[in-house]
C-alpha positions, 0 to 999 in steps of 0.5 A: 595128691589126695583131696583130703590131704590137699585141703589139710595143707590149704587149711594149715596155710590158712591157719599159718597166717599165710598171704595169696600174694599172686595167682596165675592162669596159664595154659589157656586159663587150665592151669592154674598157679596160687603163690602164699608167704609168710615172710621170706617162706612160701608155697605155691599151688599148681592146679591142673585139670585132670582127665580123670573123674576126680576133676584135677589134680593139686600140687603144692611146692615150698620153696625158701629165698636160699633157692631150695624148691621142692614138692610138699606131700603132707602137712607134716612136711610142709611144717617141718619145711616151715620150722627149718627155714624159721631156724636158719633164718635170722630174721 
């Protein structure tokens, strides 16, 4: 993922109103896990070191209380992720 797209997502999160509710090292403190929530919706950050010159490499994963996990490669997915979770949801 790019750094621009990556700092949208973090920006859009920000902006949501989302919680760090934890964070993690792993891997000898390399790899690096950030959980956010808003509600019963969340998103997770995985950050590792990349060996290349851009420094590392981040992924963000959404996932809902239903057990649906998967990989969020935009704001727009993110976005529509967030709405259909909104929508199903009753709470």
């Amino acid at each position: 993922m790019t750094r621009k797209r990556a700092l949208s997502i973090k920006n859009w999160i920000k902006t949501m109103g989302f919680e760090l509710t934890k964070y993690h090292q792993l891997q000898n403190r390399t790899k690096k896990i950030k959980y956010y929530t808003l509600g019963n919706f969340g998103v997770y950050e995985e950050i590792t070191p990349a060996r290349t010159t851009t420094g590392k490499r981040q992924k963000f994963i959404s996932w809902t209380p239903w057990g649906d996990h998967f990989e969020v490669n935009s704001v727009k997915d993110l976005s529509q992720a967030y709405h259909n979770f909104v929508n199903y949801s009753p709470n």
